[in-house]
VEXKE-882389 format. One line per 5 residues: number of its first residue (from 0); for each residue x, y, z of C-alpha. Coordinates in Angstrom, 1 decimal. Example, Ala and Ser with C-alpha at 12.3 -4.5 7.8 and 13.67 -1.06 7.14 Angstrom:
<rs>
0> 12.3/-4.5/7.8  13.7/-1.1/7.1
</rs>
This chain:
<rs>
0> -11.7/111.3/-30.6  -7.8/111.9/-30.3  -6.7/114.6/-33.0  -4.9/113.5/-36.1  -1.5/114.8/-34.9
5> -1.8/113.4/-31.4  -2.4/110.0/-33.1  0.5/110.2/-35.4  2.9/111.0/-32.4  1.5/108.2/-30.4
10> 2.1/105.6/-33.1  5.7/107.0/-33.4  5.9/106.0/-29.7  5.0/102.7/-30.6  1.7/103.4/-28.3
15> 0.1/100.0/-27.9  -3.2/101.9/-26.7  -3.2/104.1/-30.0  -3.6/101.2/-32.0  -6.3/99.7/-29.7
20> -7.9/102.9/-29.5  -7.7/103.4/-34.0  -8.7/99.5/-34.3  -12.3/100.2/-32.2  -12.8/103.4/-33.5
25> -14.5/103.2/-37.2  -14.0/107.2/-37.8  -10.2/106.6/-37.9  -10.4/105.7/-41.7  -9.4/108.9/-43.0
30> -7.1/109.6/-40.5  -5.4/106.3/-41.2  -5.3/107.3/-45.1  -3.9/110.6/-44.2  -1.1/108.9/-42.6
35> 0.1/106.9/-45.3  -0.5/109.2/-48.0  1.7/111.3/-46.0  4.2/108.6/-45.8  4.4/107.8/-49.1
40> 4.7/111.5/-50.2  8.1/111.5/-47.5  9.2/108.4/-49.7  8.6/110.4/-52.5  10.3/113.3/-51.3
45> 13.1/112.0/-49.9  14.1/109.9/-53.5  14.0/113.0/-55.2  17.8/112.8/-55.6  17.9/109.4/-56.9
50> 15.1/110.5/-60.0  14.3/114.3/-59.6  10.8/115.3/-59.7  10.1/111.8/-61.6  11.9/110.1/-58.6
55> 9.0/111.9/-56.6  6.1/110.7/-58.0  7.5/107.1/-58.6  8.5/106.9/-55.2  5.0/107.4/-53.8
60> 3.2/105.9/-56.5  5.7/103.0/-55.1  5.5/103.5/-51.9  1.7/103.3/-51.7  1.2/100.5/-53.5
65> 3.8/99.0/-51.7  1.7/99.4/-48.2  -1.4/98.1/-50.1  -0.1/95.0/-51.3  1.3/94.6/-48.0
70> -1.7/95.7/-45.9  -4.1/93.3/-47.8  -1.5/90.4/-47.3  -1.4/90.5/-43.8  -4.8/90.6/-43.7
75> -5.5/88.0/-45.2  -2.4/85.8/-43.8  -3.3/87.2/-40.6  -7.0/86.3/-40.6  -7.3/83.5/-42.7
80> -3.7/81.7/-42.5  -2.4/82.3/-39.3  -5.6/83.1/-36.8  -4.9/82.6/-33.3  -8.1/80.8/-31.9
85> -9.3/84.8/-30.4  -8.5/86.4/-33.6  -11.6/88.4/-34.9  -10.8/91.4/-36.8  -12.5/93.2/-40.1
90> -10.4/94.3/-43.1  -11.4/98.0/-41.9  -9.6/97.1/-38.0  -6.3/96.0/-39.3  -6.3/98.9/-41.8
95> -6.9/102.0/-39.3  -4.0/100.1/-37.2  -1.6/99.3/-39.8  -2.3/102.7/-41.3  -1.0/104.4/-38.1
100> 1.9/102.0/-38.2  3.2/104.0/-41.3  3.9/107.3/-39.2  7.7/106.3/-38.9  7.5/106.6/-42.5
105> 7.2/110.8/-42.4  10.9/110.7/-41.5  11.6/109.4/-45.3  11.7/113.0/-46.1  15.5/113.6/-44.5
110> 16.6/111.6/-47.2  16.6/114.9/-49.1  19.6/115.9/-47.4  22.3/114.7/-49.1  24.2/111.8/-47.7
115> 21.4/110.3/-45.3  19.1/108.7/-47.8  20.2/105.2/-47.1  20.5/105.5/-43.7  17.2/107.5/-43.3
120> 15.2/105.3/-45.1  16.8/101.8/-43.4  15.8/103.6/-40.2  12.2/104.6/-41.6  11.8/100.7/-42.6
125> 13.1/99.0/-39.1  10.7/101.5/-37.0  7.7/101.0/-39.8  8.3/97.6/-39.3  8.3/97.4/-35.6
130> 5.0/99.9/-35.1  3.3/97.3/-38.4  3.8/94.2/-35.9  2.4/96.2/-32.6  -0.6/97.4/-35.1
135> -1.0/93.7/-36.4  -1.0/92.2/-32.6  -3.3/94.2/-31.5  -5.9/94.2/-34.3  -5.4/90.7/-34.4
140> -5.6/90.0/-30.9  -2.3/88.0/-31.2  -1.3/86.9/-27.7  2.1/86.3/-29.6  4.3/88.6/-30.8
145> 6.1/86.0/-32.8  2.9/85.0/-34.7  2.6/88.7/-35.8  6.6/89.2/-36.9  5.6/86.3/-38.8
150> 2.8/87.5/-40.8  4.7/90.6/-41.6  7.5/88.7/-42.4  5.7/86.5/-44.9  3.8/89.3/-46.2
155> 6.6/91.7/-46.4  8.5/88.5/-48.8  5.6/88.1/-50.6  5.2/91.7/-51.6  8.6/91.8/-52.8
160> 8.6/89.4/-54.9  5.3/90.9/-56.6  7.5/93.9/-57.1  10.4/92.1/-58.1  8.6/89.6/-60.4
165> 6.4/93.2/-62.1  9.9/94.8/-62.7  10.7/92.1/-64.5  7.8/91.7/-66.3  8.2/95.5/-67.5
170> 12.1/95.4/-67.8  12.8/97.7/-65.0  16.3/97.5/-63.3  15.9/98.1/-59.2  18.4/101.5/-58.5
</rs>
């Protein structure tokens, strides 16, 4: 088994044979966790000038539920909605890959320094979005590339409007 930090800087390569490698092997669980925990406390971090220490905790609470929402909808848009006639994957496959797909994300922490936090965490989301749709077509066994843009895509829209439409619901103006 490939140590924790050797997987996260493979996924930051965009290493189609990490995801492969996390999507077969059923011990990557709690690696895959530990990666977007660690994410999430970078978003956290990194929007600490925006709320302070509240701005912390909200912005990994956030951020986490965030990549659950998201995670569960492309699995199930992925699986169920948009199979490719090979597809075969198990909700535990797509998320050990997608998991690993959030290592971009530890760069949401330069958003501390003052100045960058816009740009670092645009940059965070394209590169999180790029490794999400390599993780997705390859626990999906996606021959297309397209297909799995598109189940991010839909999934992506679909989990913002959750957030938008909760917001709403508790009267919670976006920053």
């Amino acid at each position: 088994m490939s140590s924790f930090k050797n997987r996260i800087f493979r996924a930051l390569r965009l290493d189609v044979n990490l995801y492969e490698e996390v999507e077969a092997d059923k011990t990557a669980g709690f690696q895959a966790m530990g990666v977007v925990v660690l994410s999430s406390i970078a978003a956290g971090l990194g929007s600490i000038q925006r709320g302070g220490l509240a701005g912390i905790l909200g912005g990994t609470i956030i951020a986490l539920i965030g990549w659950y929402i998201w995670a569960y909808l492309t699995y199930f848009i992925g699986t169920k909605i948009l199979p490719e006639p090979q597809t075969k994957a198990d909700l535990g496959e797509l998320l050990r890959t997608i998991g690993f797909s959030s290592s971009p994300g530890l760069i949401r922490v330069l958003a501390v320094i003052p100045g960058l936090g816009h740009i670092v965490f645009l940059a965070a989301s394209i590169w999180m979005l790029i490794a999400m749709i390599i993780a997705v077509r390859q626990a999906l066994d996606y021959k297309s590339t397209l297909r799995a843009v598109g189940v991010c895509a839909i999934g992506w829209i679909i989990q913002i409007l959750i957030f938008a439409l909760v917001l709403s619901v508790l009267g919670v103006k976006p920053v």
